[in-house]
N, C-alpha and C positions, 0 to 999 in steps of 0.2 A: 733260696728266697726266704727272707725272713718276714713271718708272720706277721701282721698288722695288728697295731693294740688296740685289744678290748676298751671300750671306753665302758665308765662307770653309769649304770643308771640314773643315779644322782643328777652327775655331772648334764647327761641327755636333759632331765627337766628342769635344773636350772637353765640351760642354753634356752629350751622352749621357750621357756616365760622370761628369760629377757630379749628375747627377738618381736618384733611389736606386733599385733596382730591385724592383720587385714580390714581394712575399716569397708563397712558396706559407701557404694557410690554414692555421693550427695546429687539429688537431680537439680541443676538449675535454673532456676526460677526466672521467667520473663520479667521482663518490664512491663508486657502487657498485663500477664498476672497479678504481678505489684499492685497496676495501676486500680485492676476489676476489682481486686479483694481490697484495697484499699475503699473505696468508693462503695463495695458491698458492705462493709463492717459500720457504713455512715448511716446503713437504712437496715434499721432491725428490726423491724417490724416486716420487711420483704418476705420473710418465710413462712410466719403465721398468715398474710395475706395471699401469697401462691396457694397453699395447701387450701387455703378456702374459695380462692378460686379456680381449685382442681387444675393448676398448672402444673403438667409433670418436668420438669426439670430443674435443675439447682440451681442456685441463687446467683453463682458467678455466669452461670451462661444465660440468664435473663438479665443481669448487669449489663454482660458485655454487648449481648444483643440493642438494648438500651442504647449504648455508648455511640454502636454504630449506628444507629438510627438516626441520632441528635447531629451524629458529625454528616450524615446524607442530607438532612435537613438542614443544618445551617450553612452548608457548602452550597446549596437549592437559594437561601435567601442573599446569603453574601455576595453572587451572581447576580441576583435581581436587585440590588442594593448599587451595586456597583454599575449597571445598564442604568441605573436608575439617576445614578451621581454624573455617570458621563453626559447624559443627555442635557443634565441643568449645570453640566460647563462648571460642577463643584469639587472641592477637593475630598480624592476618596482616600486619604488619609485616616477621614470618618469611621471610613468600614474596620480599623484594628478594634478601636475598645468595643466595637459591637459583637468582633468576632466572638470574645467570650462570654459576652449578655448573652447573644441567642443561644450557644452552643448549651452554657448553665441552664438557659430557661426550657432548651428543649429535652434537656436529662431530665429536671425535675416535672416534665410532659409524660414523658416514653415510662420514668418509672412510678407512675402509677397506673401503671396497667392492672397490675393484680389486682389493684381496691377495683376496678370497675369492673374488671368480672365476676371479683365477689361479689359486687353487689347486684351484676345483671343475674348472677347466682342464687341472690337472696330474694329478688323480685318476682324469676321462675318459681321458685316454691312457695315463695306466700302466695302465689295464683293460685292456687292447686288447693292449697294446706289447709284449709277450713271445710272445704269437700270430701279431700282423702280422709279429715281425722273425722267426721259423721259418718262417713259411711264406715272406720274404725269401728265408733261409739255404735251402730246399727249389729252388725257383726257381732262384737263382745256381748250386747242386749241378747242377740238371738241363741246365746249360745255357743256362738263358737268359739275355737281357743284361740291363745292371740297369735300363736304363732299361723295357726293358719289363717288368721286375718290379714296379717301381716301380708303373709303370699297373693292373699287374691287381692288385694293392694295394691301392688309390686307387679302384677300383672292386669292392673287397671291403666287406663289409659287419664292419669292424674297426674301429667308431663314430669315435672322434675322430680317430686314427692316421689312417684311410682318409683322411679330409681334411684333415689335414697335409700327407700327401704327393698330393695331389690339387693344393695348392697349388705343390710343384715342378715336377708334368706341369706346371701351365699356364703357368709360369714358362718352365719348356724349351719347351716348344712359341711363345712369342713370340721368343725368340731367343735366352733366358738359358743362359749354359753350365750341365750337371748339375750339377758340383761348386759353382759359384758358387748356382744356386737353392737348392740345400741346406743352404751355408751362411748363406741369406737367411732362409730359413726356421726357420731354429737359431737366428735373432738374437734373435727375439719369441717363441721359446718356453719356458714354465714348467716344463717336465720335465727333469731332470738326467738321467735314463735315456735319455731321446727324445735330448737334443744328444749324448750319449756316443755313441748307436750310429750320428746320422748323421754325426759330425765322424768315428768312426772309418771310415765309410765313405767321405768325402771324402776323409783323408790317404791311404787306400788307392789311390783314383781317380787323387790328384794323383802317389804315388809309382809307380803300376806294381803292385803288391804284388794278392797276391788277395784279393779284397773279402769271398768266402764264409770264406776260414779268418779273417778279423781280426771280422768279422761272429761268425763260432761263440765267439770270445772272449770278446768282451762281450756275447751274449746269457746266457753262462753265468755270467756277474758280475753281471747283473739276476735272473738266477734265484735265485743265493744270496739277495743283498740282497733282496730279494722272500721269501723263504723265513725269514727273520733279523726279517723285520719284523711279519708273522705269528707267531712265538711270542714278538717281546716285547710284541704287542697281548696277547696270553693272559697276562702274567705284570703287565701293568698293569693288567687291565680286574680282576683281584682287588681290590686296594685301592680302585678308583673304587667300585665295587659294594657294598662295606660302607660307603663313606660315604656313597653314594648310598640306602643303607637306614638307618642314623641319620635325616641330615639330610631325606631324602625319606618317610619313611613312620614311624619311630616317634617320632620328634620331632615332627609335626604331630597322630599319634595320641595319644600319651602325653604328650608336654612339656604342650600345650595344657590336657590336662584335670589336671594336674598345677597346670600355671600360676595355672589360675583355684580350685582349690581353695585351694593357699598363700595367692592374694589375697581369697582371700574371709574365712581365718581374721586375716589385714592389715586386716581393713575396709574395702579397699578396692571399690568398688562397681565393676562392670563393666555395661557394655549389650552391647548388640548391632551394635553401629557400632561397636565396639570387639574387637570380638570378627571380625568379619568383614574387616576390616584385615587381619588375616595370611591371609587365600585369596591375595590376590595375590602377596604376599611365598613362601609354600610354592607356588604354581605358577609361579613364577620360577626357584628352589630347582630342582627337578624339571626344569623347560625345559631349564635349563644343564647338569643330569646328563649328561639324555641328549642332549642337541646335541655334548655333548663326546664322549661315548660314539660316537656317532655319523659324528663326525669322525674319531676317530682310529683308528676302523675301515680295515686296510686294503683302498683299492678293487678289488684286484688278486684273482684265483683261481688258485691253483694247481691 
């Protein structure tokens, strides 16, 4: 039996490297994925507003959550659209270029959700945020140090604030330096009042400088602006209130029965499916008054 020939080392590593090398799997990418990251890359701003609204998940899965909401909703309207075309005997033809008004206007609904938790985010702490930072200023006055001001803080019952800075203690307590947690802290938060008084309390920390007199500063520049914003809600909720009484209560009283007299002397004939169309239109009207009213109420007491 004749022996089999040695092949050359050589020969073994050129073979190697001209045989092609295994390529890692490509994962295929949806069309739904396509569709969410496309549509995510259009609103850049979505990430810096989650994080301030403390929503934990990523930007494609609140897109796509979004996506689905808009198509639940305008599948909701294009149904009542449609009950609605049939009964007045019109062509619902209507209903195609609507499909996409609603569907567009109910995405650009669904994704602003972050901005309004940031803000119902920002509203919770400036409630707080002028009490929690005296009774700070009281504390640092008497002595204490700030980090354990910070804690009896954090364990005051100063709703949103308390847990802001609840979030530094446990920051510090794993190893984080003070000034550093606080300014971790400041990175994700929605209040302009909240990053003023603790960035002016980090620059104090980092300079040497006393924390209670730079502390008294700007508690007493949130006071104003806090006091400034309270009498211009007084001097705007005027005007909202008279058109909020037009369009909210004598225009649904009077316009209507006004409306259907002129069209009655018109010939034109009116039912009751017709007539019943404007409820939703006037308590929409009204919703928006007062959610705005509502809104621009400020959260703070003096």
């Amino acid at each position: 039996m004749t022996p089999m020939p040695r092949k050359n080392p050589d020969e073994i590593e050129e073979a190697s490297q001209l045989q092609p090398k295994p390529q890692a799997p490509i994962m295929p990418q949806t069309i739904k994925d396509r569709i969410v990251s496309s549509v995510a890359a259009r609103f850049g701003w979505l990430q810096k507003a989650m994080r301030e609204g403390a929503m934990n998940e990523t930007v494609e899965h609140f897109v796509e959550r979004a996506m689905l909401k808009s198509l639940g909703l305008t599948a909701i309207l294009i149904l009542i659209g449609f009950w609605f075309l049939d009964v007045q005997k019109a062509d619902k033809l209507l209903l195609i270029p609507l499909l996409f008004v609603i569907y567009t206007m109910a995405l650009s609904l669904f994704i602003q959700e972050p901005k309004a938790k940031a803000s119902k985010r920002r509203r919770d702490i400036d409630r707080d945020l002028l009490f929690a930072g005296r009774h700070l200023w009281i504390a640092l006055k008497g002595g204490l140090p700030l980090f354990d001001s910070l804690v009896a803080i954090s364990k005051s019952n100063y709703g949103a604030v308390s847990g802001e800075l609840n979030k530094v203690v446990e920051k510090v307590f794993i190893g984080t330096p003070l000034d550093t947690a606080m300014q971790e802290v400041v990175e994700d938060n929605p209040s302009p009042s909240f990053r003023r008084m603790m960035l002016q309390i980090v620059n104090s920390v980092r300079s040497g400088a006393d924390v209670a007199d730079s502390l008294e500063v700007v508690l007493d520049q949130i006071s104003r602006e806090q006091l400034i914003d309270v009498k211009e809600y007084g001097q705007k909720l005027n005007p909202v209130v008279m058109f909020y009484m037009v369009s909210g209560i004598i225009f649904p009283s009077l316009g209507v029965s006004v409306g259907i007299l002129l069209l009655s002397f018109a010939g034109v004939k009116l039912v009751g499916s017709n007539i019943w169309a404007f409820v939703p239109l006037i308590a929409l009207v009204q919703y928006m008054f007062l959610t705005y009213i509502e809104v621009s109420k400020p959260s703070y007491e003096l």
